[in-house]
N, C-alpha and C positions, 0 to 999 in steps of 0.2 A: 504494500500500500504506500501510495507515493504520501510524501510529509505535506505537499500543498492541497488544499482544498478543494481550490478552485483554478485548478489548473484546467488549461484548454478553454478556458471562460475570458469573457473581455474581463474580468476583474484579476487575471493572473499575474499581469505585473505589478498590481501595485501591493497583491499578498507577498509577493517576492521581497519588495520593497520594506512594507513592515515587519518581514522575516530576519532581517541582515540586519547585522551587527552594526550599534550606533555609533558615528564616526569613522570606521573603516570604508577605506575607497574601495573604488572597486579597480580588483587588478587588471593592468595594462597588456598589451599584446604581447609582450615578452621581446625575449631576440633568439636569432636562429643562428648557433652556433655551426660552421661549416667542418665535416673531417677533411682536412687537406693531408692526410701521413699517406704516405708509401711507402712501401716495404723497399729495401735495398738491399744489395747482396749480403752484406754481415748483417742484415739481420733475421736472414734463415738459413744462416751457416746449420749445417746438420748436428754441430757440437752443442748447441741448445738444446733440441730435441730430442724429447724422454724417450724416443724407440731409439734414438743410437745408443749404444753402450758396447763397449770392447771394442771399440774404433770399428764399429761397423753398424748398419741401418737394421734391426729388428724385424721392420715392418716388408710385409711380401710387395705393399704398394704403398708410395708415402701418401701419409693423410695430410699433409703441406702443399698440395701443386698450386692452388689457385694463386698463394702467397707465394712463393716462389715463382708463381710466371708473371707475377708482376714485378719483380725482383729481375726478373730475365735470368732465371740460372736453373731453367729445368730446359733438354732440348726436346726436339722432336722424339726425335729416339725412342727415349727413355721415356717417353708419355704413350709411342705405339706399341711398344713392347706392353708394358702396364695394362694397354688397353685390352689388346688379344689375347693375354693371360688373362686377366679378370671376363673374359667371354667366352674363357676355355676353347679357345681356338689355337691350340698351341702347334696342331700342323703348317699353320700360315708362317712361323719364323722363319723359314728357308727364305717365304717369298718376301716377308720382311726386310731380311738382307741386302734382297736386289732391288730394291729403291732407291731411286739417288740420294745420294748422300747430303745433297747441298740442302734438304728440306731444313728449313728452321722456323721459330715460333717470334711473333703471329705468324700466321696462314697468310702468304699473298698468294691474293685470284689475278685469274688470267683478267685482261682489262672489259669485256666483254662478260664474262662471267660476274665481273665486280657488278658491274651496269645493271645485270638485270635483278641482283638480289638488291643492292643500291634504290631499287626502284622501289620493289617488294615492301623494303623496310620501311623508304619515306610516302608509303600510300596508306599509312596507318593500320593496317591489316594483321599487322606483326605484333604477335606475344612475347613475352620475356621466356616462354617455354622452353627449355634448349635442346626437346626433342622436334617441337616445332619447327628450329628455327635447324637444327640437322637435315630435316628432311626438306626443308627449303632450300638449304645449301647444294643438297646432292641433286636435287629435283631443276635447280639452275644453273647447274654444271653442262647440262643436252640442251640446245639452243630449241630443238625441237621438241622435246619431252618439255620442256617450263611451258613452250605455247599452250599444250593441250592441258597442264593442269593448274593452270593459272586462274583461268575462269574460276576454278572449285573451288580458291580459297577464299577463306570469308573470315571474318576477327576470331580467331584461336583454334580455328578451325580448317583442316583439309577432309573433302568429303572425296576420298579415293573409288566409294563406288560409283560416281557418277563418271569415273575421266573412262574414257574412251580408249583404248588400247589398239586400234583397228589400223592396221598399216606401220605400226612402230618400226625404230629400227631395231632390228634383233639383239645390236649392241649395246640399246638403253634399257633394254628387259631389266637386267640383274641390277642397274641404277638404280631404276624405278621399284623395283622389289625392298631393294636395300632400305630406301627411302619411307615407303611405307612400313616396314618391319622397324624402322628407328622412330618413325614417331609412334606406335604403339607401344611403344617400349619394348622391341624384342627385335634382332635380325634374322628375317626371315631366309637368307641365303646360309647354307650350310658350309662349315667350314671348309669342304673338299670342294665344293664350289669354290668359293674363294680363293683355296689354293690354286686352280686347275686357270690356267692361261687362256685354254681356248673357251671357257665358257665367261669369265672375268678378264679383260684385259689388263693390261699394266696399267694405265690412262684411269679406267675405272676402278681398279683395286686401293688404288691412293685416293682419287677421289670420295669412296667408300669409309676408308680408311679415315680420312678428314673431318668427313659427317660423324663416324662414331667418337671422337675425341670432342665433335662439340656436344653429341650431345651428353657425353660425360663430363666435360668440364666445364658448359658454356660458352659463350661469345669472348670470353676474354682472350683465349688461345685466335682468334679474328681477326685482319688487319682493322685498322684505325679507320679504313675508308668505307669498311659498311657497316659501321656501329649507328643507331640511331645517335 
């Protein structure tokens, strides 16, 4: 039972009024203190953190990356590795290896691929989800797979049974698979798939690859140029 009487009545401000303490003002709007800190490399040296001990890491995966990739001292690597272990995919390491080596973190897109998630993001339509925003990634990787499933997207939402599949190229199948299996939260492509060449290309096994790191770690592992 609420303490005013006549609350929701035209007489409820001025019960308000006789309620409040005599002489006290009434408080001001306040001020909005801003976090400006960022983490830096000393200070997620591994030697703080309680899982290292006997000059080595405990943990099977650090529970630090997101503070450490704003630090810049966790690489690609060591985030893919993490990744396909933790998805129990541990046939994929061989084809792990053979990726170029020069990937580093953030993620830079091709300039065309920036464009059309670029667009994506500033048409309002985009969630903070970071399965959502995976299967957006992988889904505007195919200049031709984004046309047909673009239309579907609506605010927080892909409605994958409505896209049309009729004519694709064969080589976006396992994308588009990929993509829907990451935003329901699960990859629907099997590990031996992913390993296998001719069913997964190189091209799309990174791309792939890309979409699952965001949607486990979020946009921050993202270049600068499609963050809302």
């Amino acid at each position: 039972m609420t303490k005013y009487f006549s609350k929701d009545t035209p007489l409820a401000s001025l019960e308000r009024m006789m309620m409040s303490v005599p002489g006290f003002q009434k408080r001001g709007g306040g001020m909005m203190v801003l976090c400006r800190f960022h983490y830096k490399k000393e200070d997620v040296d591994c030697a703080y953190c309680q899982s290292y001990m006997r000059h080595t890491c405990q943990a099977s995966v650090c529970p630090y990356i997101p503070e450490r990739l704003e630090a810049g001292t966790v690489s690609y690597q060591e985030l893919a590795e993490g990744c396909l272990h933790m998805a129990g995919h541990q046939k994929l390491w061989n084809r792990l290896s053979s990726l170029p080596k020069g990937k580093s973190l953030p993620l830079v897109l091709e300039p065309a691929h920036r464009r059309r998630l670029s667009e994506w993001l500033e048409a309002g339509i985009a969630t903070s989800c970071p399965h959502e925003l995976a299967a957006a990634y992988l889904l505007s990787s195919r200049a031709g797979l984004w046309r047909r499933v673009l239309p579907h997207i609506s605010h927080g939402r892909i409605d994958f049974s409505s896209i049309s599949l009729r004519g694709i190229d064969p080589r976006d199948y396992p994308v588009y698979r990929a993509a829907k299996g990451l935003y329901c939260g699960t990859l629907l492509i099997t590990s031996s798939e992913l390993a296998d060449e001719e069913q997964v290309s190189s091209e799309a096994f990174g791309d792939i690859l890309n979409a699952m790191l965001i949607a486990r770690y979020g946009k921050s592992i993202m270049a600068a140029e499609v963050r809302k």
